[in-house]
VEXVODREN-181628 format. One line per 2 residues: number of its first residue (from 1); their letters; for each residue y, x, z of N, C-alpha, C. Coordinates in nm, 3 decimals, always signed. Each point is the difference from the previous one (the first is absolute). Layout:
BEGIN
NUM = a = Y,X,Z,Y,X,Z,Y,X,Z | ...
This chain:
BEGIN
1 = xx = +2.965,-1.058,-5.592,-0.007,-0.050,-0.135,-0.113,-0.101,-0.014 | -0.114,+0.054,+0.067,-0.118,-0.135,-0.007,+0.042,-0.137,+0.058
3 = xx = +0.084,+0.005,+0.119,+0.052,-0.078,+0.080,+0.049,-0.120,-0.092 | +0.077,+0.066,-0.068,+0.141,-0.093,-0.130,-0.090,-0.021,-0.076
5 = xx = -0.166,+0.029,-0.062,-0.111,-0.063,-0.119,-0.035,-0.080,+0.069 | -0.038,+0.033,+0.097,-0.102,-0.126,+0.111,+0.119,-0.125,+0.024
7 = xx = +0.123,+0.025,+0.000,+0.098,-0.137,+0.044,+0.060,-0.058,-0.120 | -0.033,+0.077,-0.127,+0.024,-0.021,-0.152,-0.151,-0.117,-0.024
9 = xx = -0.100,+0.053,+0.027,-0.109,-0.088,-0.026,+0.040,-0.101,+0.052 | -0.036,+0.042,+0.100,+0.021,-0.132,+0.139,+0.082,-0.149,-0.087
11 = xx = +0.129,+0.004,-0.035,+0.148,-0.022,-0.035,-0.042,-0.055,-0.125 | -0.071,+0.083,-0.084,-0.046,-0.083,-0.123,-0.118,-0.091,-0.008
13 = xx = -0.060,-0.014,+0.090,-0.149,-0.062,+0.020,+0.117,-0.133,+0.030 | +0.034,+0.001,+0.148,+0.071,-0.170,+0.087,+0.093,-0.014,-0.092
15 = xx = +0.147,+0.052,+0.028,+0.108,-0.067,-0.055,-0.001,-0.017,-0.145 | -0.019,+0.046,-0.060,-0.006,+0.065,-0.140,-0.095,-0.076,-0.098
17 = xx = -0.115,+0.012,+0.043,-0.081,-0.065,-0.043,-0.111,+0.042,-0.158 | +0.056,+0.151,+0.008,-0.103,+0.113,-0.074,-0.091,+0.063,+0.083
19 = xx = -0.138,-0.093,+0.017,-0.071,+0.055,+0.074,-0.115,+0.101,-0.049 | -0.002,+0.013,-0.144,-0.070,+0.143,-0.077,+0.045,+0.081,+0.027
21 = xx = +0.183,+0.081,-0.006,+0.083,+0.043,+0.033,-0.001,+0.038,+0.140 | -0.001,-0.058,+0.062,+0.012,+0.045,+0.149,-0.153,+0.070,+0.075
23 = xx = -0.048,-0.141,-0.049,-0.194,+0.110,+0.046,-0.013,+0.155,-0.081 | +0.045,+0.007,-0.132,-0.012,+0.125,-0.045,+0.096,+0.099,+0.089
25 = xx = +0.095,-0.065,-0.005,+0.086,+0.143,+0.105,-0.078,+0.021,+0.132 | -0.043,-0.100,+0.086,-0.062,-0.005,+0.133,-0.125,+0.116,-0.044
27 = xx = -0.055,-0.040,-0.112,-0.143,+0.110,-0.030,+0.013,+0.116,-0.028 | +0.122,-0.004,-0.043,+0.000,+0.160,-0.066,+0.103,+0.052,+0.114
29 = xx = +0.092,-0.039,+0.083,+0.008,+0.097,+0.087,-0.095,+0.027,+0.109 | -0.085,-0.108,+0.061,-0.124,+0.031,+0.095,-0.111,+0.088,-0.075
31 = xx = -0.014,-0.005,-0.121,-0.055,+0.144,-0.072,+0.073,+0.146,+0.015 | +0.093,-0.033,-0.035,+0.095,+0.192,-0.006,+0.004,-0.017,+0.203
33 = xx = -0.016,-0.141,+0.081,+0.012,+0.122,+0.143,-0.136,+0.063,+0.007 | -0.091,-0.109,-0.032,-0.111,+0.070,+0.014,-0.065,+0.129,-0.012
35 = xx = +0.024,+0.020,-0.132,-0.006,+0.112,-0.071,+0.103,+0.104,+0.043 | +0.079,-0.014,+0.050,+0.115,+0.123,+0.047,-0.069,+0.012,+0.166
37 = xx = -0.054,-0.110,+0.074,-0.088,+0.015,+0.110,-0.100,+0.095,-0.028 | -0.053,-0.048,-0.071,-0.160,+0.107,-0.046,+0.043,+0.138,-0.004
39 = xx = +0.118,+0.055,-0.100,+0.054,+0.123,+0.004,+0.061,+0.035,+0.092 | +0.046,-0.031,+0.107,+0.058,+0.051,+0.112,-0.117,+0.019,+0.055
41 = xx = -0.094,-0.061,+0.012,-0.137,+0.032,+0.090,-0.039,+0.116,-0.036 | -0.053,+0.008,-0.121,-0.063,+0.134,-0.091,+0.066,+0.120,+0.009
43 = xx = +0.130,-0.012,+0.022,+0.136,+0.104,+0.008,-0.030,+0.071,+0.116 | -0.026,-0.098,+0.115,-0.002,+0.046,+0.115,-0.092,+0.045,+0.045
45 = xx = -0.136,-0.027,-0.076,-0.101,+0.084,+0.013,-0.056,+0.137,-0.073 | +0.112,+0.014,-0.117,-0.020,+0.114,-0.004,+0.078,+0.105,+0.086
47 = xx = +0.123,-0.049,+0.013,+0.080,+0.117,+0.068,-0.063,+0.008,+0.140 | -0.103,-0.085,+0.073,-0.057,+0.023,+0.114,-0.126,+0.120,-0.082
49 = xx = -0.032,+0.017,-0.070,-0.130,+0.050,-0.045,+0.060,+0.120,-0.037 | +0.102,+0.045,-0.038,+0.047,+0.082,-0.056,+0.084,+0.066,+0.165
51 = xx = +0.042,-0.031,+0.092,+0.014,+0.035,+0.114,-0.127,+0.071,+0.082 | -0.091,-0.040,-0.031,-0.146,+0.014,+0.070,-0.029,+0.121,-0.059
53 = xx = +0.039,+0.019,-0.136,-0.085,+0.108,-0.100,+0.080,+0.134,+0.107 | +0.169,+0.009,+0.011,+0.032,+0.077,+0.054,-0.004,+0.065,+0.117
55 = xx = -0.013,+0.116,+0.065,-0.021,+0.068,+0.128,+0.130,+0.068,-0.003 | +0.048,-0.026,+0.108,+0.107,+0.146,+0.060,-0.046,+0.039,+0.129
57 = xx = -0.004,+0.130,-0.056,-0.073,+0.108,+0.078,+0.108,+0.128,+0.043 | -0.027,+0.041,+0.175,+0.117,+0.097,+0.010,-0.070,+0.117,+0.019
59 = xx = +0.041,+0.098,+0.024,-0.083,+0.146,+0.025,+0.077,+0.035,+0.159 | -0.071,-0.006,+0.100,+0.058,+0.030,+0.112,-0.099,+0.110,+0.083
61 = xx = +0.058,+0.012,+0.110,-0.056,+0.134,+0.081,-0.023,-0.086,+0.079 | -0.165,-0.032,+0.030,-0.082,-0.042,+0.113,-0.053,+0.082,+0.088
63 = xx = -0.027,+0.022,+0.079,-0.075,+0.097,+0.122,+0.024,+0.103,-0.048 | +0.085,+0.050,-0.038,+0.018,+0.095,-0.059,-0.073,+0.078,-0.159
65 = xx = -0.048,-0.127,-0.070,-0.029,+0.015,-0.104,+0.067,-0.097,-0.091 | +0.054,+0.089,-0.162,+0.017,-0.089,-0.113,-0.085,-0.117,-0.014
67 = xx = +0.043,-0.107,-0.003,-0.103,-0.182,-0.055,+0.077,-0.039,-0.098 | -0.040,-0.048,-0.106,+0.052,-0.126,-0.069,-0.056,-0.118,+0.019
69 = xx = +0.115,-0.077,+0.055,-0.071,-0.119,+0.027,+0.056,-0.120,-0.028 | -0.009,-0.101,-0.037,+0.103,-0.145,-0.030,+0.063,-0.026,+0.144
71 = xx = +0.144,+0.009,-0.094,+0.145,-0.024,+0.038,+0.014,-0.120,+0.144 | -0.094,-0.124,-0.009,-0.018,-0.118,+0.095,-0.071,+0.069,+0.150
73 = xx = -0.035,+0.117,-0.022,-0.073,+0.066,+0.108,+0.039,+0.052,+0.087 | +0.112,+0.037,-0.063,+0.073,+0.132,+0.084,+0.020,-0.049,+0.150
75 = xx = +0.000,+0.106,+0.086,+0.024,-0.010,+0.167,+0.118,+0.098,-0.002 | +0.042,-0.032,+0.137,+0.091,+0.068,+0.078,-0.016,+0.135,+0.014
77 = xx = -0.188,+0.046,+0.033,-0.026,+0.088,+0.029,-0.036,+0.103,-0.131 | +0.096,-0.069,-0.149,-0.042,+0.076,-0.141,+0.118,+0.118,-0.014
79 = xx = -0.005,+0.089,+0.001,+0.131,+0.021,-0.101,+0.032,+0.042,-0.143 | +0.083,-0.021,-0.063,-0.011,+0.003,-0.144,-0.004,+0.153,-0.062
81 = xx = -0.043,-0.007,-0.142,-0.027,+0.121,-0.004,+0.154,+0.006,-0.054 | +0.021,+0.142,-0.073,+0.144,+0.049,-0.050,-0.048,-0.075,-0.185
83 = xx = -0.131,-0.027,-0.011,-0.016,-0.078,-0.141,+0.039,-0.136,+0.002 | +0.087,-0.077,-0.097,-0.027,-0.142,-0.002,-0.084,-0.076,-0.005
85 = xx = +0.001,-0.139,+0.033,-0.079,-0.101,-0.030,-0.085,-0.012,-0.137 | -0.113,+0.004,-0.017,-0.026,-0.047,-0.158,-0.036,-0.145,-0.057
87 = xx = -0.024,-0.051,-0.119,-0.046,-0.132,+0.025,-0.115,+0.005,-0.159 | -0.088,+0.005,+0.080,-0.152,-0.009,-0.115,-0.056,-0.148,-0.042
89 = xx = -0.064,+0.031,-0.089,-0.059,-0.167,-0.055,-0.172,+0.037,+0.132 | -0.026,-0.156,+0.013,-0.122,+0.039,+0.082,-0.076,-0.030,-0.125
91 = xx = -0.150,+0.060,+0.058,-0.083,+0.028,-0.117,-0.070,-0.140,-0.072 | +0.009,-0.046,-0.125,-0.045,-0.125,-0.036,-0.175,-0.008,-0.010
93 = xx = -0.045,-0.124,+0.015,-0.132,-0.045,-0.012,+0.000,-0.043,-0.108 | -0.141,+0.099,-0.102,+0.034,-0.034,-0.144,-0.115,-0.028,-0.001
C-alpha cells in the first residue's frame, strides 16, 4: 500500500504537475513507515524482555537426587521426575 502512495506522489509531482500534492503524500507515507518501523522495533523488544523474564524449569532425578533445574540444561544423564515441567517468572530487579 505504501508502494501505490510513494508512485501516487511520485505521478503527481512529474506528470501531473501537483507538486504540494504529491510531496505531501511522499511525507506522510515515509512518516507512517517510519513510525510503524519504530513500533516493530519496540514490539520486538519487549517480547524479547518478556522472554528473558521467563524460566522453564524441570524437576529431574540427578545422581540420584530430586533438582529443579532450567529446562535448556537438561543432559542425557537427567531423568525426569513423574512431576511436570513448571514455568516461573524469574525474580525482578526493583
Amino acid at each position: 500500500m505504501q508502494i501505490v502512495l510513494l508512485v501516487a506522489g511520485i505521478v503527481s509531482i512529474y506528470p501531473i504537475k501537483q507538486t504540494s500534492t504529491g510531496v505531501l503524500l511522499i511525507a506522510l507515507t515515509s512518516l507512517n513507515a517510519g513510525m510503524g518501523l519504530s513500533q516493530e522495533g519496540k514490539a520486538a523488544k519487549a517480547i524479547a524482555a518478556l522472554q528473558q523474564m521467563m524460566l522453564v524449569k524441570a524437576k529431574v532425578l540427578h545422581d540420584g537426587q530430586l533438582a529443579e533445574i532450567p529446562a535448556d540444561q537438561l543432559v542425557s544423564s537427567c531423568s525426569p521426575s513423574t512431576r511436570t515441567a513448571s514455568t516461573r517468572r524469574a525474580p525482578t530487579a526493583s
